[in-house]
N, C-alpha and C positions, 0 to 999 in steps of 0.2 A: 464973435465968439469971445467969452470971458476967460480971461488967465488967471491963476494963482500964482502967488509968488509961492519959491523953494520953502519957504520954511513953514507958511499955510501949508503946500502937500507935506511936508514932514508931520507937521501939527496932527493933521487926517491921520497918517502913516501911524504916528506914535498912538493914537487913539483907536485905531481899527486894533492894535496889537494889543495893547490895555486890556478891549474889550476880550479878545480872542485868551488872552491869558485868565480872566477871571473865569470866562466859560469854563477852561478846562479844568482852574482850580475848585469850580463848586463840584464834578465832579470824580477829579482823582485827588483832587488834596493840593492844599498850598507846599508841599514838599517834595512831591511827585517829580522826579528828572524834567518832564517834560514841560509843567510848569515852571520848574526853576530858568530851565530855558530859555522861555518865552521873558520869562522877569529879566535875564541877562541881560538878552534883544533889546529890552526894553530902556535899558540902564544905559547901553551903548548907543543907541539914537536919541536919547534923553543929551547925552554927552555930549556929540555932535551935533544935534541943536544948540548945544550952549557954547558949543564951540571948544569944550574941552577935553583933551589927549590923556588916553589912559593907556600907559604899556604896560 
């Protein structure tokens, strides 16, 4: 069986959430709460992949 290391599954992680945010953006709008959301998500596991703390 093949393993990935943590920050390959993160890498996936941060890229399924990408994807899933643009979906929603083409059709509610890059403004939309729920897109903003997803971009947050995205900013904060972008973060913690680089290792850096935001309070």
């Amino acid at each position: 069986m093949k393993t990935i290391s943590r920050s390959s599954q993160l890498a996936l992680i941060i890229n399924e959430r990408k994807v899933n945010m643009y979906k929603k953006a083409q059709v509610l709008g890059f403004t939309h709460p729920e897109v903003v959301a997803y971009s947050q998500e995205l900013d904060d596991l972008i973060n913690f992949m680089l290792g850096i703390r935001v309070s």
